[in-house]
N, C-alpha and C positions, 0 to 999 in steps of 0.2 A: 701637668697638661693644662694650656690657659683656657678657659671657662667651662671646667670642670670642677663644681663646688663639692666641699666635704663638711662636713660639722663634727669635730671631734667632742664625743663626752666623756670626760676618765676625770674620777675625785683626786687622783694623784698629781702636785703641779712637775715635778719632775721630767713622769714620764710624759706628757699631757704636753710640756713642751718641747719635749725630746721628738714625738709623735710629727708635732707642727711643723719643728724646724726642717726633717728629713720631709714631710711632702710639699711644703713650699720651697726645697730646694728643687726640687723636680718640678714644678711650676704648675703645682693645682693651687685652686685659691681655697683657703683651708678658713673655718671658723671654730674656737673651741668653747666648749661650757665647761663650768667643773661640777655640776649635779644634775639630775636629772631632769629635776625640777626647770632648772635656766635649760636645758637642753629643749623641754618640750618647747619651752614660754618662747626659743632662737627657732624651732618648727611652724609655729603657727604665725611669725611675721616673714619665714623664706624659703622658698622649694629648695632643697639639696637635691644633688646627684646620687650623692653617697655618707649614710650616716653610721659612721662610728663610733662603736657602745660600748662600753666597761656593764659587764651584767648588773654588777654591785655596787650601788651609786647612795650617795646620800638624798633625802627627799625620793621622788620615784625612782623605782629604778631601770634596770635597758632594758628588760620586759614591756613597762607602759613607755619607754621612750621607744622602742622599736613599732609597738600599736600608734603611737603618735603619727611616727614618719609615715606610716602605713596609709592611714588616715588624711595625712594631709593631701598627699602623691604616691597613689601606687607603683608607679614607674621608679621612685626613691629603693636605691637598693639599702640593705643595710648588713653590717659585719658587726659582730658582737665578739666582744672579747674575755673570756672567764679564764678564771685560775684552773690550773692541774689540777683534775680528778672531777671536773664541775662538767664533763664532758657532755652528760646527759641533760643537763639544762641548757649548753649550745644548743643541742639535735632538737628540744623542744621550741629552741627562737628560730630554727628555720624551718619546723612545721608552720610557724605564725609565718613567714616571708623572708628571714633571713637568706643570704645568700651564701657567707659563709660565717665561719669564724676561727677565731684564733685564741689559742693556750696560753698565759703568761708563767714562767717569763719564754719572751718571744725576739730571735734576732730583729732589728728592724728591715734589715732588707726580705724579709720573711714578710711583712708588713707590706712593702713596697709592690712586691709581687702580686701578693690578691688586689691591690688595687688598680696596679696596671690593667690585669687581668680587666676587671666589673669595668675600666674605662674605657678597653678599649668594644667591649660587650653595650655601654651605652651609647661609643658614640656612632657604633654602626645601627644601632636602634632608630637612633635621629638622622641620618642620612637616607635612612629606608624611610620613615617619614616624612621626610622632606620630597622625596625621591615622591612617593606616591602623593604625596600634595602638588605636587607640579605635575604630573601625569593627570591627576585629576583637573589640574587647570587648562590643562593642555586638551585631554581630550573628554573633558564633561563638563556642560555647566548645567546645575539644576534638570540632570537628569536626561540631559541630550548631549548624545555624545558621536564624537566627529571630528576626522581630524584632516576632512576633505576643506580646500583651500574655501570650497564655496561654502559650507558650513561652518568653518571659521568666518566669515564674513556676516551670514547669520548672526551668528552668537557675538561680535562685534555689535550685529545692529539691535539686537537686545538691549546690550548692554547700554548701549547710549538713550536709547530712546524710552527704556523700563524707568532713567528717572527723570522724563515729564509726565506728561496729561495729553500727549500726542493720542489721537485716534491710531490705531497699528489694523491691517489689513495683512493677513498670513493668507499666502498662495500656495497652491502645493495638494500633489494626490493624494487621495484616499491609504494611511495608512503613516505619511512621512513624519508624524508626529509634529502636526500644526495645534494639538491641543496642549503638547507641553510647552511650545514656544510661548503658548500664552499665560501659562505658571509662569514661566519665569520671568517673562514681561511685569506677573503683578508682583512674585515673589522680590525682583527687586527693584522695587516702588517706593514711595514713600506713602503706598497704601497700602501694602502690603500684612498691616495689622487688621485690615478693614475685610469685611467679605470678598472673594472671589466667588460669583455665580454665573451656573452655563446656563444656556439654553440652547436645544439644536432644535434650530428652525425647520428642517427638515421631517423632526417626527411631529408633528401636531399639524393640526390644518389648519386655516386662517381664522376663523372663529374662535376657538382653542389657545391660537399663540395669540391673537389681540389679548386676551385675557389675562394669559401667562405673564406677560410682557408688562402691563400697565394695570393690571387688576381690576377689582369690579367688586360693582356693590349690590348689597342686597336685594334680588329681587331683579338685577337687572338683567336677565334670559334664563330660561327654564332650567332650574335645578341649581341658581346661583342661590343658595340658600342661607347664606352668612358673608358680610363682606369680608375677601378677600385681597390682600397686597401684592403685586406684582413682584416681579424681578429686577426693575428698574427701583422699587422702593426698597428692595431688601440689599440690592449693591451701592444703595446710598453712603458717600464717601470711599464708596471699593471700585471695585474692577466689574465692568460685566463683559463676558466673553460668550457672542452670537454665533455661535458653530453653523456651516452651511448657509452662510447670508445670501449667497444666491437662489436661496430656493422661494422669500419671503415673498410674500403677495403682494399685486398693485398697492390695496390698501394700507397693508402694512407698512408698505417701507415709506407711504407716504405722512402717515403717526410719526415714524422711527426719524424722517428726515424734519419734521417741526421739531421730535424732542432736543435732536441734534443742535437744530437753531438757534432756539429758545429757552431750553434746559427744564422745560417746567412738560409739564402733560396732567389729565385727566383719567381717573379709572372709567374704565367702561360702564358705564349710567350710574355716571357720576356727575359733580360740575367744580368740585374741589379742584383748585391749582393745585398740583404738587412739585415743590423742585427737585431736581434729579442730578445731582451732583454726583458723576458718575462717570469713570472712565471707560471708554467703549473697545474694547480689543475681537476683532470677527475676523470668521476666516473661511473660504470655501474653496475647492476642486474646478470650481468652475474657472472658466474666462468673464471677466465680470466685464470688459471691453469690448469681448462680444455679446455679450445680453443684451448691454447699453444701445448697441447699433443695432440689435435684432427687436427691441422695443420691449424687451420683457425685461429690464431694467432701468430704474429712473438713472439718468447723468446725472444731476444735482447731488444726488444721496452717492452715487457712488464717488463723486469727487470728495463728497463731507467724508468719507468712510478711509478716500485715498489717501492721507494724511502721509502715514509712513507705513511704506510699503515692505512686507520681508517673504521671500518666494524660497520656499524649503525645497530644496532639488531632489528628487528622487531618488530611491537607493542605488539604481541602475549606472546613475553618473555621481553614485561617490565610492565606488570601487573599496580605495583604501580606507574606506569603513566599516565595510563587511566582518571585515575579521575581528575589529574593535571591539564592534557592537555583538557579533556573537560567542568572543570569549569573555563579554563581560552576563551576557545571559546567560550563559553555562556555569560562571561562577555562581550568579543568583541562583539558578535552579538546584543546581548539586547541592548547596546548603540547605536552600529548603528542604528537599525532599535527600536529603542523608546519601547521597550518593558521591562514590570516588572515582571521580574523572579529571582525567590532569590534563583535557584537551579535546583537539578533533586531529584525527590520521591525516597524512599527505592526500592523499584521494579524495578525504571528505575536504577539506580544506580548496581543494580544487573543484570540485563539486558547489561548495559554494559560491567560489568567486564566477567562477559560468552562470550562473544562474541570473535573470534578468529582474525579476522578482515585481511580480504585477501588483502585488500588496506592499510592496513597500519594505520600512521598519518591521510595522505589525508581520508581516508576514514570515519575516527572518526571524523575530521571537518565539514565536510560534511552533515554526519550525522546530528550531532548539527545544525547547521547551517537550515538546512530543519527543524528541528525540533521547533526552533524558530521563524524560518520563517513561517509555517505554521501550526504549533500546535493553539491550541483552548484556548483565554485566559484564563491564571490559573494563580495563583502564583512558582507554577514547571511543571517542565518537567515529562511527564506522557511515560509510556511504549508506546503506541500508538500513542504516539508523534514520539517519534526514529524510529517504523517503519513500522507509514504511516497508519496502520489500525487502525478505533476506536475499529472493534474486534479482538483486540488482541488474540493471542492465548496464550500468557504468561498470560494474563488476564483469560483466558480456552476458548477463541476462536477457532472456525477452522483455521486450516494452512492456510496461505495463499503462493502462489505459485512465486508472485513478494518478497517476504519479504525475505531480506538475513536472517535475523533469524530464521527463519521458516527452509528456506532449510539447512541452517547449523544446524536444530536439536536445539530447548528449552530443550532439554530433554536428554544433555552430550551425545551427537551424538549416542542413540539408536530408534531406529526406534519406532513410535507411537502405533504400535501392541505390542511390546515390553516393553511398560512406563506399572507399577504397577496399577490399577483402583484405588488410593485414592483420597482422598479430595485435593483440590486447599491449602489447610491449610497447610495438611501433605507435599505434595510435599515438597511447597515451606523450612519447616522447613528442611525436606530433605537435599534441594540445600545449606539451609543457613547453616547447620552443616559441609555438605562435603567443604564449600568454604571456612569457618574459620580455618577448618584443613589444607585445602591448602597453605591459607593466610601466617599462624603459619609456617607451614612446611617451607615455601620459607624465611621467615624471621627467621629461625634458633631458633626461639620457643619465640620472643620478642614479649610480650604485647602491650609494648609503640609502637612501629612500627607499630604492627597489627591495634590497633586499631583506630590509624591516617588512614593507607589506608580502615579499615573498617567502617570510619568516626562516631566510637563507641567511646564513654567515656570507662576508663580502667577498671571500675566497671561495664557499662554493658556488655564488652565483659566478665569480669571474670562469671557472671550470665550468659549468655549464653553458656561458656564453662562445668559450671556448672549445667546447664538444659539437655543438651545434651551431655553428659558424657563421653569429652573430656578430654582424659587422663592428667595427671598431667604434665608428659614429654614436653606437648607442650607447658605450660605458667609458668614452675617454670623461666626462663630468662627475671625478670619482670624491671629490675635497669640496664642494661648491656651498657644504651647509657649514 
């Protein structure tokens, strides 16, 4: 098999080439030693696939050549091969990691076999790694993850603008995770070895963050009792990322807009220049375009700040993230905390995707999180898990008045005098015909797409479209990816 390496060690040249010949007829690419010794010394200049061991070797022998391959690459499988009767020295090389081994004397095609076997064990190994390496490229970068076309455009403009010294301005609600966008702006920086420090403007008061910000000396207001360094001195050659920049004071943003200009600033009763070689990344909830016009924010500073702009869209319009983002939280949390859950049920799954989610990210972690934490063991995540009551009312419970979901309406935001009197059956087919159309709609009428976020097979959704007599319009775009 081509680029499948092997390293044969056997002190016998006979069989040693006998070995070679038969697995470079089959098309691995084979290297051999004849002692143990050259075996380790061929280990530690090359990763193997697969290393085959004579137990009995001159200089070391396939005990410390088996601890070698181990050593160099755990993923390195190894076969060890002993004479008749030495059986019990095998069974101790694969307590060490062996995988198998083999008796001499031994047919070759007896040979050929365990190695097909371990190659074809390796190379679905690497295909699942590769596999989850492009999942991971696909829909995470640096911790954000999203596989909504507008968050792809995000994590595009990361990516380009993370390697200058542009000023970056993150827009975006409370919750959509504008403070990771700004990791990963410094993480992939060519500052990245340098500090990242926050500061949110929002909890300190003006006096307090002058200080924070640009530091202060000795003695310069009551209780400044040792000079201290700012935040602008300590992200010297890093990143400083200004959380909630809409909320700073006249004063401030007027410091904030000289240091911008100028790159130098003073600590507070002080008169020392200091230069501030510092890249600025800030981010706030606000409309900073309406501050600007309402007077409670400078133009000047907010053009220096507008450099390159990146606007994290809410959880509510990335739909086909929902799911992403909550069975990668379910993974994290089940590890943590030792629990076996291989999911969320159809219901809960539907329960989430309705859900509008005024927190955001944060809120759907959250969520999850409580839900694993203190849900009833099951093998999935059940409706009453996510929120908190066992009588659900998605289940046909009464409302309950703590339940976000409750208050935001089960029932596409009409009031409960207003829901139809059917069956818990009818409904729900209801919800799941109007959601497939939505699904359809936003995905420009693709099947394949649909029925990834519908976590459907592409024959049960066509059956489904087909039960509920969903017009052709929305699933003739079946090939289009």
């Amino acid at each position: 098999m081509k680029g499948f390496s092997i390293l044969l060690v056997d002190d016998e040249p006979l069989m040693r080439l006998s070995m070679v010949d038969a697995l470079e007829a089959v098309g691995y690419d084979v290297h051999a030693a004849a002692s143990g010794t050259e075996g380790i010394d061929v280990i530690g200049q090359k990763t193997f696939d697969l290393v085959i061991t004579d137990l009995r070797l001159p200089g070391a022998d396939g005990m410390t050549v088996l601890q070698a391959a181990k050593d160099k690459a755990s993923e390195t499988e190894v076969v060890v091969i002993t004479a008749h009767g030495s059986v019990e020295t095998a069974v101790g090389a694969m307590k060490m990691g062996a995988v198998d081994y083999i008796t001499k004397p031994f047919q070759m095609d007896e040979l050929l076999l365990i190695v097909e076997r371990i190659s074809q064990v390796v190379v679905l190994r690497r295909e699942n790694q590769d596999l989850k390496a492009a999942l991971e490229d696909k829909f995470c970068f640096n911790g954000i993850l999203g596989s909504n076309s507008r968050m792809r455009a995000v994590l595009d403009t990361i990516k380009l603008v993370a390697a200058t010294d542009s000023t970056v301005l993150i827009l975006g609600e409370s919750g959509t995770g504008k403070e990771l966008v700004a990791n990963a702006v410094h993480q992939n920086s060519p500052r990245r070895d340098r500090p990242l420090i926050k500061v949110s403007c929002a909890a300190l008061p003006e006096t307090l963050l002058e200080a924070e910000l640009f530091g202060h000396e000795k003695g310069a207001f009551t209780g400044a009792l040792r000079q201290r360094r700012g935040r602008f001195e300590l992200a010297h050659r890093g990143t400083l990322f200004l959380d909630e920049i809409g909320e700073l004071s006249p004063v401030v943003q007027v410091k904030l807009l000289r240091v911008l200009q100028e790159r130098t600033f003073e600590r507070v009763g002080g008169n020392e220049t200091i230069e501030a070689d510092v890249r600025l990344v800030c981010a706030t909830q606000k409309d900073l375009r309406k501050e600007v016009a309402q007077g409670r924010f400078r133009d000047d500073l907010f053009y220096r700040l507008n450099v390159v702009q990146v606007i994290v869209p809410p959880l509510r319009e990335r739909q086909e993230d929902i799911m992403v983002i909550a069975d990668h939280v379910l993974e994290t949390c089940t590890g943590k905390l030792s629990k076996k859950l291989k999911g969320f049920s159809p219901p809960s799954r539907e329960l989430l995707l309705r859900y509008s989610y005024p927190g955001n990210v944060r809120e759907l972690e959250n969520m999850v999180e409580r839900a694993v934490a203190l849900g009833h063991e099951r093998d999935v995540i059940q409706p009453f898990d996510l929120c908190g009551f066992r009588s659900c009312p998605y289940l046909g419970g009464p409302q309950q008045e703590a339940c976000g979901f409750c208050n935001e309406g089960l029932t596409g935001g009409k009031r409960r005098a207003d829901v139809p009197l059917v069956s818990l059956a009818a409904a729900r087919e209801q919800f799941e015909k109007e959601h497939i159309l939505s699904v359809l709609e936003r995905v420009e009428g693709s099947r394949t797409t649909a029925s990834k976020i519908l976590g459907l097979s592409r024959k049960a959704l066509w059956e489904k479209c087909k039960r509920y007599g969903i017009p052709s319009a929305h699933g003739d775009n079946q090939d289009e990816e």
